[in-house]
C-alpha positions in Angstrom: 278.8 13.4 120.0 275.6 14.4 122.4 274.0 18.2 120.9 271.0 20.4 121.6 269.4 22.1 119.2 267.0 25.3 120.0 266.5 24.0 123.8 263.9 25.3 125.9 263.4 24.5 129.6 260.1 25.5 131.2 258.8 25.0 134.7 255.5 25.9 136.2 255.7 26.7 139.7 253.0 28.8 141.8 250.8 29.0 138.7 253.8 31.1 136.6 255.9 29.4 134.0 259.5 29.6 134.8 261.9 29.6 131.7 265.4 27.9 132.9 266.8 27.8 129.3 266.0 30.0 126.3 266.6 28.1 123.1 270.1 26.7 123.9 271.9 25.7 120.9 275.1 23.3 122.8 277.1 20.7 121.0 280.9 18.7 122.3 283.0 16.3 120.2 285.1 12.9 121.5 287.7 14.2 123.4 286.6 17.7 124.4 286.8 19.4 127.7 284.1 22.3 128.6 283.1 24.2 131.5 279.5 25.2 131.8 279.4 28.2 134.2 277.4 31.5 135.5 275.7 32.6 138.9 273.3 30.5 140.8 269.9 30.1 138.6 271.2 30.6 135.3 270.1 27.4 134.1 273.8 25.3 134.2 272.0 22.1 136.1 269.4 22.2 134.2 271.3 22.3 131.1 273.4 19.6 132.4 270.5 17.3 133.1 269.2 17.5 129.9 272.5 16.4 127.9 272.7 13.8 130.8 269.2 12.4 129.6 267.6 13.1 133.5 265.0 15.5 132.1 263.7 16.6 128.7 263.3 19.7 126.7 259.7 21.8 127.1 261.0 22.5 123.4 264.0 21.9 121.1 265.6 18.6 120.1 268.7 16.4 122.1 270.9 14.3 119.3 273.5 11.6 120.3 276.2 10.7 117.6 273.2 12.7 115.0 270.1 10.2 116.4 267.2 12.6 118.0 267.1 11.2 121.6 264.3 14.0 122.5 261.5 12.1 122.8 262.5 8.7 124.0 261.1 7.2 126.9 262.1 6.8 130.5 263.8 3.4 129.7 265.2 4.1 126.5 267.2 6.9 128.0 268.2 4.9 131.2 269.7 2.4 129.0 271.7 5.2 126.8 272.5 6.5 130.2 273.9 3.2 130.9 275.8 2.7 128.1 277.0 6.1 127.0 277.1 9.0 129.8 279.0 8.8 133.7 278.1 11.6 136.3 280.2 12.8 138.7 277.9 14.5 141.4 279.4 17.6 143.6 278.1 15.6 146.9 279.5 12.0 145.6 276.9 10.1 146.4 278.8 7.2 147.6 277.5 4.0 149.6 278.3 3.9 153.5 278.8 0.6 154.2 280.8 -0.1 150.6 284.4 -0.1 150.1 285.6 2.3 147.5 285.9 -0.9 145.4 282.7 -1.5 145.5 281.3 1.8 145.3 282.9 2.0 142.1 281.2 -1.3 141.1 277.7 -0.2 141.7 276.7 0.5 138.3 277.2 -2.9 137.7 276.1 -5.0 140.4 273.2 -6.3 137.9 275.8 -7.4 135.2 276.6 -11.0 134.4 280.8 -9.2 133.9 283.4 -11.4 135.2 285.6 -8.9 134.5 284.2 -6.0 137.1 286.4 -6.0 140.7 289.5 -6.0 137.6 288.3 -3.2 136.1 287.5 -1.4 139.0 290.9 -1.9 140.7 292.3 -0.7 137.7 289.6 2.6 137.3 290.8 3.2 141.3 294.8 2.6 140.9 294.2 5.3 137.7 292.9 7.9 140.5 296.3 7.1 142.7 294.0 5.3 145.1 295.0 1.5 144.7 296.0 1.7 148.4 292.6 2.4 149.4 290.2 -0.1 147.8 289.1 -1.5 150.8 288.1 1.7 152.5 284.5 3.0 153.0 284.0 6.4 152.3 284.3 7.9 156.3 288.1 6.6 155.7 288.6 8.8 153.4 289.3 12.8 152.5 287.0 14.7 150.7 289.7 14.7 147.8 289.8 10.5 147.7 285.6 10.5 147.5 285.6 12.8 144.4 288.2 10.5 143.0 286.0 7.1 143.8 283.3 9.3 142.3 284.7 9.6 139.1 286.3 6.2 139.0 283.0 5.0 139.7 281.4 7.0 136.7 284.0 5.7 133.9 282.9 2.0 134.6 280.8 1.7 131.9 283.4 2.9 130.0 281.1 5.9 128.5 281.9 8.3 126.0 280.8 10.9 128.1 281.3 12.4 131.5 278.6 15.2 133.4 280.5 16.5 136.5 278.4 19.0 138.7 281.0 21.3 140.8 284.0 18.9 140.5 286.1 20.7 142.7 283.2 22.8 144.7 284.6 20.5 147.8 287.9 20.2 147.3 290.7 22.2 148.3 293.3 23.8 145.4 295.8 20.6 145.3 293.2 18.3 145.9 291.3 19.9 142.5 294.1 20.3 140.4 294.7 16.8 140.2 290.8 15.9 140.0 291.5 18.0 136.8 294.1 16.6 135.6 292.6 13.3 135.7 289.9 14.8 133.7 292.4 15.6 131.1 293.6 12.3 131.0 290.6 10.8 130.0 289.5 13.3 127.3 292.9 11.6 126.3 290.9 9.2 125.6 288.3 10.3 123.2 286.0 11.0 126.3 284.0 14.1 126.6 283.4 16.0 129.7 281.4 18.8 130.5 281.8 20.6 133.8 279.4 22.4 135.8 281.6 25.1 137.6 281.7 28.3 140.1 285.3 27.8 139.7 287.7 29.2 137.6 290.5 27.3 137.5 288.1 24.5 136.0 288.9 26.9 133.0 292.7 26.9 132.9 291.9 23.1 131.9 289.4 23.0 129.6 289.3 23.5 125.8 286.7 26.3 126.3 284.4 27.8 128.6 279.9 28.3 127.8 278.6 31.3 129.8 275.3 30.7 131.1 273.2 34.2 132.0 269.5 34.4 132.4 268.9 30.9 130.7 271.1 31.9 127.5 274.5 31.6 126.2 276.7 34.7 126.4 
């Protein structure tokens, strides 16, 4: 489904060139469930943003379903973005003054889609929150967020889900089910790929990338 090939990373900061990935070769199928992980610095973010179409390569190539995506431009990958890949960020990122319905709406406020506040009900009641849909996000735990988070990153239905520290706020029941929900929509011919300090990410997923210096171990 989404695959890098040789990927290099480079930064240039105080007149040195940092290398945060050393010709990464990465690749998931429909359905599968991986966890990205190593210390602080090892490269996992920036690994992530690069399969998530935020940043590009120094060097290497980024393919989606076999088409090279590596060089396409700012728009071009927003729309794939759009169409193709939902985040789930470790600080949620949600609205204020929204309700979690329409939190989870966001990503398509600018949609002529009738069927939307449906959907979204739906996407919520999935995440055993369809007695919250009318609460903003100071009404509810750090548990409920993550789950309005990731409701609100399968609305556009994508085929494949970037989570940064899914359960880095969460305490142990409140992460086990955020994983299990994750299961349930690899279920689904979804892919995700988590981010993770956390090792009972693991004891879900199908298997685990080790991230050390910038390079797969």
């Amino acid at each position: 489904m989404i695959e890098g090939e040789d990927v290099v990373k480079q930064y240039e900061t105080g007149g040195q060139i940092l290398t945060a990935l050393k010709g990464i070769d990465f690749s998931v199928e429909p359905g599968d469930f991986v966890a990205i992980m190593g210390p602080s610095g090892s490269g996992k973010s920036t690994l992530l943003n690069i399969l998530g179409l935020l940043d590009v390569p120094t060097e290497g190539t980024v393919r989606l379903d076999g088409e090279d995506v590596t060089d396409h431009t700012d728009k071009q990958r927003t729309l794939i973005r759009k169409q193709t890949i939902g985040f789930v960020f470790q600080q949620f990122y949600l609205l204020p003054t929204l309700t979690a319905q329409e939190n989870v709406e966001v990503p398509r406020l600018f949609d002529d889609d009738e069927g939307i506040s449906e959907r979204a009900i739906d996407l919520l009641e999935r995440v055993g929150l369809g007695d919250r849909l009318d609460h903003r996000p100071n009404e509810l735990s750090g548990g409920q967020k993550q789950r309005v988070a990731i409701a609100r990153s399968l609305i556009n239905q994508p085929r494949i889900v970037l989570a940064d520290e899914p359960t880095g706020n969460l305490d142990l029941d409140t992460g086990k089910q955020i994983l299990d929900e994750f299961q349930n929509v690899t279920e689904r011919d979804v892919a995700v790929i988590a981010v993770t300090h956390d090792e009972l990410v693991t004891e879900y997923t199908d298997r685990t990338v080790n991230l050390i210096d910038g390079g797969i171990r």
